[in-house]
C-alpha positions in Angstrom: 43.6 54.4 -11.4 41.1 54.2 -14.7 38.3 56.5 -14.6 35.0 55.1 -15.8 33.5 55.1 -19.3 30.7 58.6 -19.6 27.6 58.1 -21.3 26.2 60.8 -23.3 25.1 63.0 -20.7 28.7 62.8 -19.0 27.9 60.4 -15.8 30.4 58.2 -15.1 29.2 54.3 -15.9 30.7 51.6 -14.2 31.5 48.5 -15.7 30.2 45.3 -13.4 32.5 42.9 -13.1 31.9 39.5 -13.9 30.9 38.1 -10.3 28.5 40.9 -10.3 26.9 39.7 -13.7 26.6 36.0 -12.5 25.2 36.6 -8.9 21.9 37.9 -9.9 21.5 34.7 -12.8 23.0 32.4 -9.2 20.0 34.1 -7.3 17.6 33.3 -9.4 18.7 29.9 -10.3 18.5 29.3 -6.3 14.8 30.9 -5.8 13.5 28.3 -9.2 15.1 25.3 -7.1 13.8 25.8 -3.9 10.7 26.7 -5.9 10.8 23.6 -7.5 11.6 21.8 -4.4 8.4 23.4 -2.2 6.2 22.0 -5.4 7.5 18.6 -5.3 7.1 18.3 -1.7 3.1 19.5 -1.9 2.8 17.1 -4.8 4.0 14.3 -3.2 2.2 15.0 0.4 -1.0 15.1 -1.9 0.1 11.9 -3.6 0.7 10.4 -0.3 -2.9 11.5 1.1 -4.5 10.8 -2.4 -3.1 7.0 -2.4 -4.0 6.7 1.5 -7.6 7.9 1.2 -7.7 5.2 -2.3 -6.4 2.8 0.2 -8.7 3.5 3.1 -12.0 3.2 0.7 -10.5 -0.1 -0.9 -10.3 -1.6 2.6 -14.0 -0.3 3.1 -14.8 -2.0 0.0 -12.8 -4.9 0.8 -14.5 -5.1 4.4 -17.8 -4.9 3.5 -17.3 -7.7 0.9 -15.6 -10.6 3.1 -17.8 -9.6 6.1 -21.0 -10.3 3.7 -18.9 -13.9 2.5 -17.9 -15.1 5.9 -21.5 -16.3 7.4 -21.7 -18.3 4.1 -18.3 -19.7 3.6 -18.5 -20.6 7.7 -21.7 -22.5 6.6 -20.0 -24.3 4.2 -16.5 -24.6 5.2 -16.4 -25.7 8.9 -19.5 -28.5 8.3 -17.6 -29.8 5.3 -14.3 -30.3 7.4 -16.2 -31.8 10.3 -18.2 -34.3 8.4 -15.0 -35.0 6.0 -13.4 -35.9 9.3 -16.1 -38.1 10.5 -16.3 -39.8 7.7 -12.6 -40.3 7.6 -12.7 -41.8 10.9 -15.7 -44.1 10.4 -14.7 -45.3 7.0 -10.9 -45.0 6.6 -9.8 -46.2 10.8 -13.3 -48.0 12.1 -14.3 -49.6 9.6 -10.6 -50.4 7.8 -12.4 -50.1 3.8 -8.7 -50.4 1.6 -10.5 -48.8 -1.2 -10.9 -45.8 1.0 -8.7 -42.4 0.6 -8.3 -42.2 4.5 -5.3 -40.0 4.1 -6.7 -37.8 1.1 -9.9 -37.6 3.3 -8.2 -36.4 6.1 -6.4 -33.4 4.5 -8.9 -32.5 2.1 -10.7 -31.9 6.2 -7.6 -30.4 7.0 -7.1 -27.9 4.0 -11.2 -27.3 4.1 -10.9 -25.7 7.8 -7.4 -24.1 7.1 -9.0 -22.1 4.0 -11.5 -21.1 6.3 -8.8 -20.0 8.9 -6.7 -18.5 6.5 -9.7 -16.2 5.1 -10.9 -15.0 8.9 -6.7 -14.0 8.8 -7.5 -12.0 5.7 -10.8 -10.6 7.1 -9.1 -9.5 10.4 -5.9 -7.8 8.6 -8.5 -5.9 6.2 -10.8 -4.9 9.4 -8.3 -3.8 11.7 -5.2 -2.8 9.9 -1.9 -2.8 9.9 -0.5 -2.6 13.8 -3.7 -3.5 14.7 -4.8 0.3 14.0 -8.9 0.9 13.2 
């Protein structure tokens, strides 16, 4: 058996071995990744509540505006269909004019109360949310 090395004051030093140099370095290197790790999992729960809270005041946004449209586009809209369609009737089956666009009539009535449909869809998905959540 090999006696250690003496320094100058005659106590025996000890080599380390090289597992004994690496495992401090390995240590280390373990405490920076699951320090990196904590980090990145509080900067992406704040990204995650940052983004939801930009969300949740674009919806109020969002709300306020098509809830402040919808009287005005139901004023519009639905008496526009309904007299497109009466019109249609009279003048396109009734009265049988062949110069009359019966069928262009009858979806521009059509497409006139489905665009009012399809934004009271919009306005209830903005209002309430997805899964039907407030």
């Amino acid at each position: 058996m090999t006696e250690g090395q003496t320094d100058g004051a005659g106590k025996v030093v000890y080599e380390k071995t090289t597992d004994a140099r690496t495992a401090r370095p390995r240590r280390l290197s373990a405490g920076a990744a699951d320090a990196t790790r904590a980090i990145g999992a509080i900067a992406s729960s704040i990204l995650i509540l940052t983004l939801a809270g930009l969300w949740q005041a674009l919806r109020l946004v969002l709300c306020a505006l098509l809830v402040l449209v919808e009287p005005m586009l139901r004023m519009t809209l639905v008496p526009l269909a309904f007299l497109s369609f009466a019109v249609t009737l009279i003048f396109g089956f009734l009265i049988g004019d062949p110069r009359f666009p019966k069928w262009s009539m009858l979806a521009f009535s059509v497409g006139a109360l489905w665009l009012y449909w399809l934004f009271v869809a919009l306005l209830i998905l903005i209002v309430r949310g997805p899964h039907g959540t407030n």
